[in-house]
C-alpha positions in Angstrom: 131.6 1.9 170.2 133.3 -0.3 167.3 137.4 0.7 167.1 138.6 1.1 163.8 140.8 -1.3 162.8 143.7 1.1 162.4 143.4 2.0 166.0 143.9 -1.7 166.3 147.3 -1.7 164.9 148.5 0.8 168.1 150.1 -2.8 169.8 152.8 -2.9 166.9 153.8 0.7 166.4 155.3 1.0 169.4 159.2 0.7 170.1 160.6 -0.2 173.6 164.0 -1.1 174.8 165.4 -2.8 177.6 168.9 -2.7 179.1 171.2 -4.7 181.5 168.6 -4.6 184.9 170.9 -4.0 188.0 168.8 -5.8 191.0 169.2 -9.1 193.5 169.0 -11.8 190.3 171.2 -9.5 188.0 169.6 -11.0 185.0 171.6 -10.1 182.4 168.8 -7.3 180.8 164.9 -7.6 180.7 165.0 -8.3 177.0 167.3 -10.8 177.6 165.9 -13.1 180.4 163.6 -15.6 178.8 159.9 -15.5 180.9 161.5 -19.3 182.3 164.8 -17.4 183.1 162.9 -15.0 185.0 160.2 -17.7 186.4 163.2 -19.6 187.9 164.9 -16.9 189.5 161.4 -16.1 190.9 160.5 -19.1 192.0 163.9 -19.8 193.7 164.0 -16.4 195.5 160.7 -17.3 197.0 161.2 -20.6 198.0 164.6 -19.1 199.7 162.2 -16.1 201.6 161.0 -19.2 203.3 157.5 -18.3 204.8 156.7 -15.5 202.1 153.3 -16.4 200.2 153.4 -17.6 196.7 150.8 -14.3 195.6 153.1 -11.5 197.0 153.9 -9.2 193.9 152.5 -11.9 191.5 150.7 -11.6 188.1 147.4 -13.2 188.2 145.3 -13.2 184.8 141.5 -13.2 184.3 140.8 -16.2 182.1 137.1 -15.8 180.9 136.4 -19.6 179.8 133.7 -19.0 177.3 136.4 -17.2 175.6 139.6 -18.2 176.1 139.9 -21.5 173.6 137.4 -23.5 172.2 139.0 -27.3 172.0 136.4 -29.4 170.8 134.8 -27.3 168.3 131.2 -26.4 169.7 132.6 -22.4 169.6 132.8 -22.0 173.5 136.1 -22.2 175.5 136.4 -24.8 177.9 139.0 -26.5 180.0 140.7 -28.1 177.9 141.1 -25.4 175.8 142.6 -23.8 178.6 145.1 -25.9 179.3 146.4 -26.1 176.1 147.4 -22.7 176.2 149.3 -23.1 179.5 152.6 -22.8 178.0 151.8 -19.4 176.8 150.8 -18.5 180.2 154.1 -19.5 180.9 155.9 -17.8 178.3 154.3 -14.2 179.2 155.7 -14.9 183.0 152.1 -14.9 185.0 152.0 -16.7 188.3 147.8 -17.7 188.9 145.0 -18.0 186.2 141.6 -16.5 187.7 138.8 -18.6 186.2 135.0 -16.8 186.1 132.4 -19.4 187.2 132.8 -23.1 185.7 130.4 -25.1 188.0 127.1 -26.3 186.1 124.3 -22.9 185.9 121.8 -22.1 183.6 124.2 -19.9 182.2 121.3 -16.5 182.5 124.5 -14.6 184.3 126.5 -16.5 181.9 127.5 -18.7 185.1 127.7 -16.5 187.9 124.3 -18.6 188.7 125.4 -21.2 189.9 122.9 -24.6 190.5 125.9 -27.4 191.3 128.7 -25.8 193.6 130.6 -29.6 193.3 131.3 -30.2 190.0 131.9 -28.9 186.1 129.6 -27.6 183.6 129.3 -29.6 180.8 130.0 -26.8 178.3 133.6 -26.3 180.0 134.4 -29.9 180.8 134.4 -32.6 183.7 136.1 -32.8 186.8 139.1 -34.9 185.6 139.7 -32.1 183.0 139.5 -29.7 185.8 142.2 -32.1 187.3 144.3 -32.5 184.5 144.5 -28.6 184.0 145.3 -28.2 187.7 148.0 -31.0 187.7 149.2 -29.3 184.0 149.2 -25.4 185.4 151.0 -27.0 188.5 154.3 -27.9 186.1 153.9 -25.1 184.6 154.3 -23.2 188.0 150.9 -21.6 187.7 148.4 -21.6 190.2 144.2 -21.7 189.7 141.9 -19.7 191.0 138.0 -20.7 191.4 135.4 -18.1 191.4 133.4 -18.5 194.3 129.7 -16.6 194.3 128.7 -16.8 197.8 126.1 -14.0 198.2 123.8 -16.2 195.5 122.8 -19.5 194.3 120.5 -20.1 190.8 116.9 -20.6 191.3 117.7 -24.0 189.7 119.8 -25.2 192.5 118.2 -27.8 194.6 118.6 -25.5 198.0 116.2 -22.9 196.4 113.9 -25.3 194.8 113.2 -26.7 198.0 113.3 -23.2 199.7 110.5 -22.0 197.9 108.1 -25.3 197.8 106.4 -24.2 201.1 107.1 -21.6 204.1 107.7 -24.8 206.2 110.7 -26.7 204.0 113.6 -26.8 206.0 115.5 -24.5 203.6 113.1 -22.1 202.9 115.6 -19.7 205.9 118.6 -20.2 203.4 117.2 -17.5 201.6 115.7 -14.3 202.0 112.0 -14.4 201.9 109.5 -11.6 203.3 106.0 -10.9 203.3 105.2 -7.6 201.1 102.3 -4.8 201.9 99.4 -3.0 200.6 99.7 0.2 198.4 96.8 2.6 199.0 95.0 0.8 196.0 95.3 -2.5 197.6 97.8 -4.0 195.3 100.7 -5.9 197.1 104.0 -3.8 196.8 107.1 -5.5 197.6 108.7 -5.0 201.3 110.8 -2.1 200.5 112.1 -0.1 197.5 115.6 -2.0 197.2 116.8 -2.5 193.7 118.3 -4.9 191.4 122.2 -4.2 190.3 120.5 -5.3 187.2 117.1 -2.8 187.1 113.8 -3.0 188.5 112.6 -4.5 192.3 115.6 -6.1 194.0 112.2 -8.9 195.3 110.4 -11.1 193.3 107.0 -12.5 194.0 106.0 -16.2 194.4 102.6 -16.8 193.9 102.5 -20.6 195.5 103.8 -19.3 199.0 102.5 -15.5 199.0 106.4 -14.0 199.8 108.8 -12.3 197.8 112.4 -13.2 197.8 115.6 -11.0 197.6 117.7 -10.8 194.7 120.4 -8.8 194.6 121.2 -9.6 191.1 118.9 -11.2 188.4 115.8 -12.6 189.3 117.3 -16.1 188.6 119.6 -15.3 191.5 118.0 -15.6 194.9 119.8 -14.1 197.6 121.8 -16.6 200.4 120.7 -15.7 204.1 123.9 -15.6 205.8 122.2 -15.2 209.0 121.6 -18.9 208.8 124.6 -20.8 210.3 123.4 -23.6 207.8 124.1 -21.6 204.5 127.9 -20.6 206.3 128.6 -24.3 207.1 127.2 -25.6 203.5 129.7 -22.3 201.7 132.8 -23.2 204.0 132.2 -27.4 202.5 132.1 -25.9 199.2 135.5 -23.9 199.6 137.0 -26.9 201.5 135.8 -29.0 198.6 137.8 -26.8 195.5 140.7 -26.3 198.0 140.8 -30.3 198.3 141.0 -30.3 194.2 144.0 -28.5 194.3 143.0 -24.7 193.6 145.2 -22.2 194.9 142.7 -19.8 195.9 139.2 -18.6 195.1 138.1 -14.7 193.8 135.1 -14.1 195.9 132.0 -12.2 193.7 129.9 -9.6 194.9 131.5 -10.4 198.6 130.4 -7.5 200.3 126.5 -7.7 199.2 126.2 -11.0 201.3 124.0 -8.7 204.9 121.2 -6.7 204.4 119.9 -4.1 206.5 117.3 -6.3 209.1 114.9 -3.9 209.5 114.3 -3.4 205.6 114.6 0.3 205.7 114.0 2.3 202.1 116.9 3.0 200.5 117.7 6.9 199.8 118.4 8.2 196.3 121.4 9.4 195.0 122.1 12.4 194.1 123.8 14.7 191.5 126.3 17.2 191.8 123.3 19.1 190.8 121.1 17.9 193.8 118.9 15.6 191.0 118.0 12.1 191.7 120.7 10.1 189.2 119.0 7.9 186.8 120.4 4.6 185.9 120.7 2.7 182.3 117.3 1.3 183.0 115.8 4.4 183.4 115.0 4.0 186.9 116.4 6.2 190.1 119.8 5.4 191.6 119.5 4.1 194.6 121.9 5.0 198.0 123.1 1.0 198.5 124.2 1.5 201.9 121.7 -0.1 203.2 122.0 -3.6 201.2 126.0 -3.4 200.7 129.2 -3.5 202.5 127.4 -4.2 206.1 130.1 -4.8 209.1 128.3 -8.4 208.9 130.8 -8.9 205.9 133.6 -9.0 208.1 133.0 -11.9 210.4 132.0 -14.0 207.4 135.4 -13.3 205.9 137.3 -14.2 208.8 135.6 -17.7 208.7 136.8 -18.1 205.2 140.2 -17.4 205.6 140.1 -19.7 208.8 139.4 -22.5 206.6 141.7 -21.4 203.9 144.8 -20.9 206.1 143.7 -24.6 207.7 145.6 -26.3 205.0 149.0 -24.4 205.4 149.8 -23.8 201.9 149.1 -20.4 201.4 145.6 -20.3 200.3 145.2 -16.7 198.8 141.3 -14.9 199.2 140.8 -12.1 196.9 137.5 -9.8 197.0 135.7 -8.4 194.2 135.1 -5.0 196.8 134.5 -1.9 194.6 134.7 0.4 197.5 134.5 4.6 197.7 137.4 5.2 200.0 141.1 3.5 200.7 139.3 3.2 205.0 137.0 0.8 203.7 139.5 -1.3 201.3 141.8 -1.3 204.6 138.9 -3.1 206.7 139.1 -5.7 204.1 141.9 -6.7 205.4 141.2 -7.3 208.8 142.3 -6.0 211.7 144.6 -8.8 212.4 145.5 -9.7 208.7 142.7 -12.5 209.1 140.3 -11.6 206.3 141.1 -11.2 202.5 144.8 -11.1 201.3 144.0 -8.6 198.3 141.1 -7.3 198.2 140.7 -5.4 195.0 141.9 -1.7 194.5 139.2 -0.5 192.1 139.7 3.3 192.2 143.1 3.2 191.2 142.3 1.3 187.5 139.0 2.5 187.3 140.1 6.2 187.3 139.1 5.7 183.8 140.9 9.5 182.4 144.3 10.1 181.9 144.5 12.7 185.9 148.0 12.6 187.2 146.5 14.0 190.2 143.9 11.7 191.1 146.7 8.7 189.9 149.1 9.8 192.8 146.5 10.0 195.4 145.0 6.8 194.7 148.4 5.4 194.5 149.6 6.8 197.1 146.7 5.8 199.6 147.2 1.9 198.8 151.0 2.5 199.1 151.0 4.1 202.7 147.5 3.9 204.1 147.0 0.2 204.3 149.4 -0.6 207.1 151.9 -2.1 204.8 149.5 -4.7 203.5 150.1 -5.4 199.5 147.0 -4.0 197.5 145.8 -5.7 194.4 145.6 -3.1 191.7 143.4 -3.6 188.4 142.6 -1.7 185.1 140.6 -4.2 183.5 138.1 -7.5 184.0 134.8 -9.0 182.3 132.2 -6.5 183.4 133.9 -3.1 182.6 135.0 -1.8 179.0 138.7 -2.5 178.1 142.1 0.0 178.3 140.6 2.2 175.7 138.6 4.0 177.2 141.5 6.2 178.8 142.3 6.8 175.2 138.8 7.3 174.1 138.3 9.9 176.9 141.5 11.7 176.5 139.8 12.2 172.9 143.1 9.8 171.5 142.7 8.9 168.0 146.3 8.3 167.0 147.0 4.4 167.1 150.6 5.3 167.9 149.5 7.2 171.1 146.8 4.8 172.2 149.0 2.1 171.8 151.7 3.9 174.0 148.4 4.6 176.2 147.9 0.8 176.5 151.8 0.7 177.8 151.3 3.6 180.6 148.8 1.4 181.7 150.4 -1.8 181.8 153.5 -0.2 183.6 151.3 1.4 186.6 149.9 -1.8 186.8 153.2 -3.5 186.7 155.7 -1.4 187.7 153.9 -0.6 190.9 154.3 -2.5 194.5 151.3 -4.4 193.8 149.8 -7.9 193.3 148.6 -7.0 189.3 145.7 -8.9 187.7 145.7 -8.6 183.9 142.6 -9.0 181.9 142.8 -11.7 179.7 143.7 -10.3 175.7 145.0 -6.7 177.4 148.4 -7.5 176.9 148.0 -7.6 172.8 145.8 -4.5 172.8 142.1 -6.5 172.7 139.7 -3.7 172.4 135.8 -3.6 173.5 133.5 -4.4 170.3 130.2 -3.5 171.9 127.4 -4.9 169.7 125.5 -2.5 166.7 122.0 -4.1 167.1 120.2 -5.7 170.2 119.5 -8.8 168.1 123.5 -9.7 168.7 123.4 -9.1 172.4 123.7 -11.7 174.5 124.4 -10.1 178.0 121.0 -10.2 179.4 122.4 -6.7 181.2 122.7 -5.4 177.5 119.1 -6.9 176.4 117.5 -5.1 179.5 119.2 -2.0 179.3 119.4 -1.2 175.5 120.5 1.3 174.8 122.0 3.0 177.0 123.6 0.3 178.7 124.9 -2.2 176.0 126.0 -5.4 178.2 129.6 -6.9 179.1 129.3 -8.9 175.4 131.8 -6.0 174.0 134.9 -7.2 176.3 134.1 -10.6 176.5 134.8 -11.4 172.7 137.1 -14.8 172.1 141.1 -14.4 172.6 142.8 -13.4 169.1 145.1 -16.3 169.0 146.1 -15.5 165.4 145.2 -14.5 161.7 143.5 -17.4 160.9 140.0 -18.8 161.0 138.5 -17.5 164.1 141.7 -15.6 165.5 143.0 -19.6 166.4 140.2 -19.7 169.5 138.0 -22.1 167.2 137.8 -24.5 164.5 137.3 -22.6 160.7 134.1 -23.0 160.1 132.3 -23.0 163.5 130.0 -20.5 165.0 131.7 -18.6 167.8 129.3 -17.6 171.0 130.3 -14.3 170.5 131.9 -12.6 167.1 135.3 -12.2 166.6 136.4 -8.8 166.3 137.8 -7.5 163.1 141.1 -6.3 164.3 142.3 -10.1 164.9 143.8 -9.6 161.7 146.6 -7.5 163.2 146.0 -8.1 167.4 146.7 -11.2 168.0 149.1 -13.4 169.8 151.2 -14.8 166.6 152.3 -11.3 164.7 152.9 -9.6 168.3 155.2 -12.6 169.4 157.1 -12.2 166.3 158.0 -8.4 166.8 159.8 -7.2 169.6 158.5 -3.6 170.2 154.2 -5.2 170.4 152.6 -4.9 173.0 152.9 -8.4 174.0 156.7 -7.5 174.8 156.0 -5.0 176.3 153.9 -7.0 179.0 156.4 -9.6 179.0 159.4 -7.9 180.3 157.6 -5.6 182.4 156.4 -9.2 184.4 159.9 -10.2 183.9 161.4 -6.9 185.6 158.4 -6.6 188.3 159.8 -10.8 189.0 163.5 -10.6 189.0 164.8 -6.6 189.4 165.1 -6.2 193.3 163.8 -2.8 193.6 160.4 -3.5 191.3 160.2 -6.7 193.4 160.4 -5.8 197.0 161.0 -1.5 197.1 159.3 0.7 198.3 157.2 3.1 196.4 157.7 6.9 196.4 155.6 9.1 194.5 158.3 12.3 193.0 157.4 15.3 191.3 154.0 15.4 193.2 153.2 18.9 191.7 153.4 18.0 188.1 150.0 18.0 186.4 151.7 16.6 183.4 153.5 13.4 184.2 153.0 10.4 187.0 156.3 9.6 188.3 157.6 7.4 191.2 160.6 6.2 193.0 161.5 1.9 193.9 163.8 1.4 196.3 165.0 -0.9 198.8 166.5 -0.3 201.4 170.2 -0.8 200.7 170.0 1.6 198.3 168.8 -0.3 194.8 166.3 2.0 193.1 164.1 2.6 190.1 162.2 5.3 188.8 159.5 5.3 186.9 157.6 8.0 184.6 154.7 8.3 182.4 153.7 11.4 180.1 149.7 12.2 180.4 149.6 14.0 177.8 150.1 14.3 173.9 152.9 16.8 174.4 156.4 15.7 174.8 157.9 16.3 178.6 161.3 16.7 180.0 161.7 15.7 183.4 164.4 16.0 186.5 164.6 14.2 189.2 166.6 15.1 192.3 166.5 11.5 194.6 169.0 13.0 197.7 165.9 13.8 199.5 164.9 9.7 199.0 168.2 8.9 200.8 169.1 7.5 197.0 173.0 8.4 196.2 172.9 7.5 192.5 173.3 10.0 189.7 173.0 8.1 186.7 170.1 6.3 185.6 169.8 3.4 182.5 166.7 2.5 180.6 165.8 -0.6 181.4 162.3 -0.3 179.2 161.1 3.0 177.6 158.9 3.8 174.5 160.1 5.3 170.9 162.6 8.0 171.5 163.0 7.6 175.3 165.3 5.3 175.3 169.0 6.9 174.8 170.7 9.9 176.7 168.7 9.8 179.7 170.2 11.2 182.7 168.3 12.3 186.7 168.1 15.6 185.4 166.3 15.3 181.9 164.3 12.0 181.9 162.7 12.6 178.0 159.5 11.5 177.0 157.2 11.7 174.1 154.0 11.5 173.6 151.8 9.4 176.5 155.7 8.2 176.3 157.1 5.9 179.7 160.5 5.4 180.8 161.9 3.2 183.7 165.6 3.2 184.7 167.7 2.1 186.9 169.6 4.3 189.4 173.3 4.0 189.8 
C-alpha cells in the first residue's frame, strides 16, 4: 500500500483561516496566539481551577522512540533524541508525550517484551537521560508518560527464567503454567484451543518441566499470573518506581488480557455475517476471546493501580489500551466510583475507519452522554494500526487536495471534540503508512508471520520527517535508518509545513491552540445538530453562560450547504465567525448557510 508521492503533497494544498476567537482568554485570534501564548493562558487557567487535573481536555502525543530522532547516529531514536525535539513539542501546543516501551527487552515485540522493568535500554539511553528529558519536558510544561506492559514479561526476564527452571522454583506461580492432554493418537495437545493475538497456540511447550505456559502474545511473552498476590505487589513497585522518576502517568498495554478464564474452557469461533467461521491473517479460525479478555478480574486490579497512583497527590493520570465492542464496557473502565482508569481509550470512535456520519454521531454521541460525565479519550491513530489514510483510501479518495482536507476532518473531530485527544506522532504533517513491497524488508515479526495478508506495523512506524534533507533530519546523512524513510519526506515534513501557513501542521496547531484557550472548545458541552443529515457531521460547544461553537465537517466529495437553527440549544446568537475553515469556507458564513466544499470543515463562533 505505497502512497504516491503526489498524494503526499495533500498537507500543503490546503487553505485554512482563523479569526478573532471570542471565549474566557479572548486571545486575540487562533492564528494569532503563539502555541506559548496559548500554553500560558492554559496553564494559568488550570492552575486558577484549583483541584482540576493537569490531563482534562489535554493533547497527549504517541512518541514511538525507535522513530522519533536518532541523536547519536546508530539510525534508532533514543532519548536524547527526544529531548532535543521538546521545543517543537512545545511549539505545536501538546501537553504529555506517551513513550512506547523503553526499559531493556530483546526487542522480538520491538520492546513491548520487557526483561528489566527498572531501568533503560541501552539502544534509547540511560536513566540520567531518561532524567534529563523528564527535568527538560518539565520546563517545557510537558508531561511523560511510561508504557507499562503488565499482562507480560520477556522470557529473558529473570522472574521467568527462574519460573520455568523446575515446577518447584518459587516463581514458577507468577506465570501461567498447565499440564496439557492426550489427542486420540497419543500426542500431547495443549490444555485448550486459546490463541495467540499473534497466530497459532496461545501455550508453548517446555520440554525440561513437561508444562506449557500461556502466552497471550508472542511466544517470547509469557503470560503474568495475576492471581498471585506476588506478581501484583512486584507490578505496583514497578509503577511506584517510574512515578518516583518523575513520570506523569503510565499507558497501560493490553490491560484488559491480564484474567483468564480458570477452568480453561475452549474458546468458540467467530462468526460471519454469513454464519462462516472468520479466518484470520494467519490463516487460522478466529477465535470468540471472551474467555481470555476483558474478565471482571480486570477491575479490581485497576483499582489497585490507581490507589497507588493517586498516593502521591499530583494527579497521576492511568490510561488503558481497552479496544472494547460497546460504550457499557468502556464505562466500567472507569469505575464505579471514578477509582479505576482516568481515560481509558475510545477506540470505536477513531477506528470507524470510513467516512459514516451516522455511525460518527452515535459513537460520539455515546462517549459524550453515556459515560456519566467522565472525559473520554478519543483516538484516530497509534503504532499498531495503519495511519489517517485509510479514511481516504476507503472513501476511494485519490485527490491530494481532498485527502489532505480528509486529514483536517480528522484532526478537528479529534480536536474540536470534548475530549482528552492523543495524536499519533508524524499525523499532524500528513505521515502516511509505507507498508513494505517484499518480506525481506519486514521487520515486524507480526508482518514476517503473517505475509501476506497481514503485512506488520513496520508501514506506520517509519522515522519522523524532520526535513528535506539526509534522512528527513531523524538521522545522520549517511547512516542506515532501522526502518526506510518514506519517499514523500521530500514534501511532508516538519521544515516546509512550518513555513506555510495553510499545511497541515497549522492546521493542528491552532486547532490545539483553540481546544486550550477558546472557552466553549475548552469546557462546553457537546451537542450533536442536524442528526438526520447523511451528508455532514455537525455539532454544537457551549457553556453554560451562553458561549458556543459549532462545528461541521462535509463527508463527502460534493460541496454542502448547511443551516443551523441553535434556539432549541438555548443559544441566542445569530451570527457566527470563522475561527478555522478550509479553502472557500471561510467568508460569508452565516447560522443559516454554513458552506463547505469538498470533505471541507468549518468552526465558528456564535455571537
Amino acid at each position: 500500500m505505497n502512497r504516491s508521492v503526489r498524494w503526499a503533497v495533500c498537507v500543503l494544498a490546503a487553505v485554512s483561516v482563523a479569526v478573532p476567537a471570542v471565549g474566557a482568554m479572548k486571545p486575540a485570534s487562533a492564528r494569532q496566539v503563539s502555541s506559548n501564548e496559548a500554553r500560558a493562558q492554559h496553564q494559568s487557567a488550570r492552575a486558577g481551577a484549583g483541584a482540576e487535573p493537569w490531563w482534562k481536555n489535554a493533547v497527549i502525543y504517541e512518541v514511538y522512540p525507535r522513530s522519533f530522532q536518532d541523536s547519536n547516529g546508530d539510525g534508532v531514536g533514543d532519548l536524547n533524541g527526544i529531548r532535543s525535539r521538546l521545543g517543537y513539542l512545545h511549539w505545536l501546543g501538546v501537553d504529555a508525550i506517551w513513550m512506547t516501551p523503553i526499559y531493556p527487552s530483546p526487542q522480538v515485540d520491538f520492546g513491548y517484551d520487557i526483561s528489566n522493568y527498572y531501568n533503560i535500554d541501552s539502544r534509547y539511553g540511560t536513566l540520567a537521560d531518561f532524567s534529563r528529558l523528564v527535568a527538560t519536558a518539565k520546563k517545557q510544561h510537558i508531561g511523560v508518560l511510561m508504557d507499562l506492559v503488565l499482562n507480560h514479561t520477556s522470557n529473558q526476564h529473570p522472574w521467568f527464567i527462574e519460573s520455568e527452571s523446575s515446577r518447584t522454583n518459587p516463581k514458577r506461580d507468577w506465570y501461567v503454567w498447565r499440564n496439557g492432554h492426550k489427542g486420540p493418537d497419543g500426542k500431547l495437545l495443549p490444555p485448550n484451543n486459546w490463541q495467540s493475538v499473534f497466530g497459532g497456540s496461545a501455550w508453548q511447550y517446555d520440554k525440561k518441566t513437561g508444562q506449557f505456559y500461556y502466552h497471550k502474545f508472542y511466544i517470547q511473552q509469557p503470560d503474568l499470573n495475576w492471581n498471585n498476590p506476588q506478581v501484583r505487589h512486584a507490578m505496583y513497585n514497578v509503577e511506584r518506581f517510574w512515578i518516583r522518576h518523575g513520570v506523569a502517568g503510565f499507558r497501560l498495554d493490553a490491560i484488559t488480557t491480564l484474567f483468564e478464564d480458570p477452568k480453561l474452557r475452549n474458546e468458540k469461533p467467530l462468526l460471519g455475517k454469513d454464519g462462516k467461521p472468520v479466518i484470520n491473517a494467519f490463516g487460522h479460525v478466529q477465535l470468540n476471546d471472551s474467555l481470555t479478555n476483558n474478565l471482571p478480574q480486570v477491575h479490581g486490579v485497576l483499582r489497585q493501580l490507581r490507589q497507588v497512583a493517586d498516593s502521591y497527590h499530583r494527579h497521576i493520570l492511568l490510561i488503558g489500551e481497552t479496544y472494547l465492542s460497546s460504550v457499557n464496557d468502556l464505562r466500567k473502565m472507569y469505575g464505579a466510583h471514578n477509582d479505576e482508569l482516568q481515560l481509558p481509550m475510545d477506540m470505536q470512535v477513531g477506528f470507524i475507519n470510513r467516512l459514516d456520519v451516522a455511525r460518527f454521531r452515535k459513537e460520539i454521541n455515546e462517549a459524550e452522554t453515556e459515560l456519566h460525565g467522565d472525559e473520554p479519550l478519543f483516538v484516530v491513530d497509534n503504532d499498531d494500526n495503519h495511519r489517517w489514510e485509510r479514511y481516504a483510501d476507503a472513501a476511494g479518495v485519490k485527490d491530494p487536495v481532498e485527502r489532505g482536507n480528509i486529514a483536517r476532518v480528522l484532526a478537528t473531530i479529534l480536536l474540536a471534540s470534548r475530549d482528552t485527544a492523543l495524536i499519533y506522532y508524524g499525523d499532524e504533517i500528513g505521515m502516511v503508512t509505507t507498508v513494505p513491497t517484499k518480506k525481506s524488508e519486514v521487520r515486524d515479526p507480526v508482518g514476517i508471520r503473517g505475509w501476506p495478508k497481514n503485512k506488520g506495523r513496520d508501514g506506520e512506524r517509519t522515522p519522523m520527517q524532520w526535513n528535506s534533507g539526509p534522512n528527513a533530519g531523524f538521522s545522520k546523512a549517511g547512516v542506515k535508518t532501522w526502518l526506510p524513510i518514506p519517499p514523500s519526506y521530500k514534501t511532508v515534513n516538519v521544515a516546509v509545513e512550518k513555513k506555510d501557513p495553510n499545511s497541515l501542521l497549522h492546521w493542528y496547531r491552532r486547532m490545539i491552540a483553540l481546544k486550550h484557550t477558546n472557552e466553549a472548545l475548552h469546557d462546553g458541552q457537546e451537542i450533536m445538530l442536524n442528526t438526520r443529515d447523511e451528508h455532514v457531521l455537525a455539532w454544537l460547544r457551549k457553556t453554560p453562560d451562553g458561549n458556543a461553537v459549532v462545528v461541521a465537517c462535509n463527508f463527502t466529495g460534493q460541496p454542502r450547504t448547511e443551516s443551523f437553527d441553535l434556539k432549541p440549544e438555548g443559544v441566542k446568537g445569530r451570527r457566527v465567525k470563522t475561527l478555522m475553515a478550509t479553502p472557500g469556507d471561510a467568508s460569508g458564513q452565516t447560522l443559516h448557510a454554513v458552506h463547505l466544499g469538498p470533505y471541507g470543515v468549518f468552526v465558528g463562533q456564535v455571537e
